[in-house]
N, C-alpha and C positions, 0 to 999 in steps of 0.2 A: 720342281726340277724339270730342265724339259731332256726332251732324250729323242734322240732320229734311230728311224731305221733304216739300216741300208743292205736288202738281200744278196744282192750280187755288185758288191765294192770292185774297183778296179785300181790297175793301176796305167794312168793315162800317159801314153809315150806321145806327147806331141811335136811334130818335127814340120819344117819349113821348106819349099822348094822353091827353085826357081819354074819348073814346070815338069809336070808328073807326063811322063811318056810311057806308056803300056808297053810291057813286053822291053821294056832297055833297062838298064840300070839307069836310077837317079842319085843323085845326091844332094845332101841336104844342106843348108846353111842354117839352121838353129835346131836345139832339140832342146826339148824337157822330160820329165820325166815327173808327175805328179798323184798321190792318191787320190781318187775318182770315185765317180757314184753321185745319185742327185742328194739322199741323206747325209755324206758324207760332206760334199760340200756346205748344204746346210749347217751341219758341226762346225767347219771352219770359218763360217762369216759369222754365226754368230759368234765363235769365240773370237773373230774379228772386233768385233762390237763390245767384248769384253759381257756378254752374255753365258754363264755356265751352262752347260750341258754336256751328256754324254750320249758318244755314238755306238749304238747297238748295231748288231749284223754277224757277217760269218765272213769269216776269212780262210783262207787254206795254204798252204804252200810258202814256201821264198816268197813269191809276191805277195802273201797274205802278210806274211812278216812286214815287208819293204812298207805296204800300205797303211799298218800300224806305227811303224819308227817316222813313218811321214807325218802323222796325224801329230804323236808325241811330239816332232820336233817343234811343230807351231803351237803345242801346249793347250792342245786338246783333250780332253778324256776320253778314253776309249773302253767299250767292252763287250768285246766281241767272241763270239762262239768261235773258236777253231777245228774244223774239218780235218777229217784223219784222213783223208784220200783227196787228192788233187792238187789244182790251186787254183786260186783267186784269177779272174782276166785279165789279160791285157788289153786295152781299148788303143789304136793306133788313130790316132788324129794328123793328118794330111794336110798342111795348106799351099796349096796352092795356086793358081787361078780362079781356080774353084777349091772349094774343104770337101773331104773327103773325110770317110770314117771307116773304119775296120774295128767292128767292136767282138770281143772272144766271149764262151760261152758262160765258162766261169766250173765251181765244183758242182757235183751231185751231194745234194743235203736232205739225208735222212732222215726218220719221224724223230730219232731221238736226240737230233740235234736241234730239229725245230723245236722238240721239248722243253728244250733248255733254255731258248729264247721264250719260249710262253711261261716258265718259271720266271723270269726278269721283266717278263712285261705284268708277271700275277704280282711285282711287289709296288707297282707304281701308285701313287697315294693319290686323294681328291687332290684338284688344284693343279697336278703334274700337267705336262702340255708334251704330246706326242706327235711326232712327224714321221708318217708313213709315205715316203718317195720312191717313184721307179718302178721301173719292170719286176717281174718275179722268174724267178729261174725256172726252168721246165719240168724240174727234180720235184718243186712243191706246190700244193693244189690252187689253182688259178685263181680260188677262192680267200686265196690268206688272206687279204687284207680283213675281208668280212668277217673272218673268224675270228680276228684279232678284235675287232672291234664289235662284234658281237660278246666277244670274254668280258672285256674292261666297259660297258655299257652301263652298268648302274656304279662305275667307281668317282664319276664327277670329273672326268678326265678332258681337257680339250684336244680334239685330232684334228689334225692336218693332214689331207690327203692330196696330195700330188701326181697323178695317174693319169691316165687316160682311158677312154671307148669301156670295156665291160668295167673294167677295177674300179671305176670311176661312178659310174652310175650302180652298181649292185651295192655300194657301200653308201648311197643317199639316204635310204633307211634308217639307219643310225647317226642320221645330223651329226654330221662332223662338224668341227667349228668355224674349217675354213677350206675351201677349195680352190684351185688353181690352173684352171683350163688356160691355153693360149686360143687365137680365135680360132684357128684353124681349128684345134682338138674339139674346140665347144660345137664348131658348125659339124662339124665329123661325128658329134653325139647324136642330132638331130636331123644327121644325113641331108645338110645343105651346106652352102655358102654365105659366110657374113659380110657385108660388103662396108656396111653403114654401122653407126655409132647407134642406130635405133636398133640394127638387128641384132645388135652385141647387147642390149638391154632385155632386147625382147626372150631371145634365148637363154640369156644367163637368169632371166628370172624363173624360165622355164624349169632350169635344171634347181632353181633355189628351192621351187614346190615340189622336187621329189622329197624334198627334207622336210616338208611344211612350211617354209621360209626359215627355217631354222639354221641356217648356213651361209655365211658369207662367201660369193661369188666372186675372185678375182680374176680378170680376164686380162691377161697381160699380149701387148698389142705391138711386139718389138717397137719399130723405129715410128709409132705412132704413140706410143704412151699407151696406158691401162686403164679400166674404168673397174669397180667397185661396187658390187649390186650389195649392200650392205642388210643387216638381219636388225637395224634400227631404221628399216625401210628409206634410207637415202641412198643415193644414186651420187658416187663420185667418180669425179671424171679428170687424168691429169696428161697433157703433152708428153712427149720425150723430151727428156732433158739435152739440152746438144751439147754431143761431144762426137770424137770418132769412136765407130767402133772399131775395136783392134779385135776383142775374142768375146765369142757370142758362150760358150764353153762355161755354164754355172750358172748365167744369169737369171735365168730362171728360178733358181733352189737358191739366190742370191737375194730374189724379191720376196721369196717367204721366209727366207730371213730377217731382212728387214720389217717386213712385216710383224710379226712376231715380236723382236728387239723394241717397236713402235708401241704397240699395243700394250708391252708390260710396263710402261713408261706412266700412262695413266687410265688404261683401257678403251683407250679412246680409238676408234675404227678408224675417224679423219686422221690421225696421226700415223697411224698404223700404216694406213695407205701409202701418202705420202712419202713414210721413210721407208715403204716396201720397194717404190715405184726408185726413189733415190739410189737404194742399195743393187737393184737389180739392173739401173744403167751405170754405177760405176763400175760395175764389175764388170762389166760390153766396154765400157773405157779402157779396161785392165789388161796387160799382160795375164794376170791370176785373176783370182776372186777379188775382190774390192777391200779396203784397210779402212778402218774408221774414222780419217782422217779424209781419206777418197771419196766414202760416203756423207759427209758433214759437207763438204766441198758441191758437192751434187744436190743437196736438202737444200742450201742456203738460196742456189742457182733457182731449184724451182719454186722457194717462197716468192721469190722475184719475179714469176713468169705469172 
C-alpha cells in the first residue's frame, strides 16, 4: 500500500486577475477553490493514474472538512487525524502578471495527536511505500520527519522524502528510497549555484553519499527537464517536454507521482523516471494536476524526443 503524508493540508483559493494593485480593491475574473498540500496532491495524481493509496495527515475545522469532501469527491482515500481546535489553512494563489502566494498558518497539533499518526504509520507492512511531503508546522518538532523514519527503519518500508535545506539532509541517514530536490533547493544544500548539467550531477551525487548511495537523486529542472542520479549507478537525463505552462501549482508532488506509479509498473528506475518527468509536466500543462490520459499524451511525446 503506499500512503502520503500531509502535515499542514490546505485548502487552495486560487483566483485570477487582470492586475493586482496594492492598496485598491481588485477583482477577479476566475476562481477555484481546491484541497492542497504537497502529499495531498501526490494522493490525487496517483489516484489519477488509478494507483491506490491513502492520505494521511491532520485536518481541523470547516476547511479541514471542505479539504476531505474534496479529496472524497475525486475518489481518493483519505485518513486523516482531526484536530479539536482550529482549522486547516487557507493558501491564497494570485495570478497575475506575476503569481503571488498568501499561504496561512494552519492548526497547532499536540503530542497526542501526533500520537495518533505514529499509531497509523506503526501498522505500515514490509513492501508499503511512504511519501513524506512539505513543510512542518511550527506546533511539531522540526525533526519529525527523522523521527518518523527513524520508527519505520527496520520495517522494509520505501520513503520518499520531498523537503528541503535541514529536513532534507538530517533524514539522509536513513536512505530513503527516493529524493526530490529542484536545482535551486539542491545548490541551497551545498550553499552554491548550479548552472550546468555537470553541476547538477556533481551535487546530486554529493547529496546521494550522505545515504551511501543508497538513494535515488531526482533533480527536477522546471522548463529544462530533470536528470536522475540513479542508486543502479546510471545517470538519466530527460528535456522538458513542450507544452505551455498554464499552472506550475503541484507539479512537483506530480513528478513523484509519476514516478512512483513508473517504478511499480516493473521496478524499473528508467521507467520510473521518464513517467515522473511526463507526469510532472502535464500537470504545468494543466488547469489541475494532470489526468492519466494527460499524462500518456506527455510519455508518448517524450519517447519521441
Amino acid at each position: 500500500m503506499i500512503y502520503t503524508v500531509t502535515f499542514n493540508p490546505s485548502l487552495d483559493y486560487i483566483v485570477a486577475t487582470d492586475s493586482l494593485i496594492l492598496g485598491k480593491v481588485n477583482r477577479t475574473v476566475s476562481e477555484l477553490i481546491l484541497s492542497g498540500g504537497k502529499g495531498v496532491n501526490v494522493s490525487i495524481v496517483l489516484n489519477n493514474l488509478n494507483v491506490k493509496n491513502t492520505a494521511l495527515g491532520f485536518i481541523a475545522g470547516f476547511t479541514g472538512k471542505e479539504i476531505e469532501n474534496g479529496l472524497k469527491k475525486l475518489g481518493c482515500c483519505c485518513d486523516f487525524i482531526t484536530i479539536e481546535k482550529g482549522f486547516s489553512r487557507i493558501n491564497i494563489k494570485i495570478k497575475a502578471k506575476e503569481e503571488t502566494e498568501l499561504n496561512g498558518m494552519g492548526p497547532e497539533i499536540s503530542q497526542k495527536e501526533l500520537n495518533q499518526l505514529f499509531e497509523k504509520l506503526d501498522c505500515l507492512q514490509s513492501q508499503d511505500i511512504l511519501i513524506l511531503a512539505g513543510s512542518v508546522p511550527n506546533s511539531l518538532p522540526q525533526n519529525i520527519y527523522e523521527k518518523i523514519m527513524e520508527r519505520l527503519q527496520n520495517k522494509n518500508i520505501k520513503i520518499i522524502v520531498d523537503a528541503t535545506k535541514d529536513l532534507l539532509i538530517n533524514v539522509m541517514k536513513y536512505q530513503p528510497f527516493l529524493v526530490k530536490p529542484n536545482t535551486h533547493e539542491l545548490g541551497e544544500l551545498f550553499h552554491t549555484t548550479l548552472n550546468t548539467e555537470e553541476d547538477i550531477i556533481f551535487y546530486g551525487k554529493k547529496l546521494q553519499q550522505m545515504a551511501n548511495g543508497n538513494v535515488n537523486v531526482l533533480v527536477s529542472r522546471a522548463g529544462e527537464g530533470a536528470i536522475l542520479i540513479g542508486t543502479d549507478d546510471n545517470i538519466y537525463k530527460s528535456p522538458a517536454p513542450k507544452g505551455t505552462l498554464i499552472n506550475s501549482v503541484g507539479a512537483g508532488d506530480s513528478m513523484v507521482a509519476g514516478f512512483i506509479a513508473g517504478y511499480l509498473k516493473n521496478h524499473s528506475l528508467e521507467e520510473a523516471f521518464y513517467m515522473g518527468v511526463a507526469t510532472g509536466s502535464a500537470s504545468a500543462f494543466s488547469k489541475y494536476l494532470a489526468t492519466k490520459e494527460e499524462v500518456e499524451a506527455v510519455l508518448s511525446q517524450l519517447k519521441q524526443m
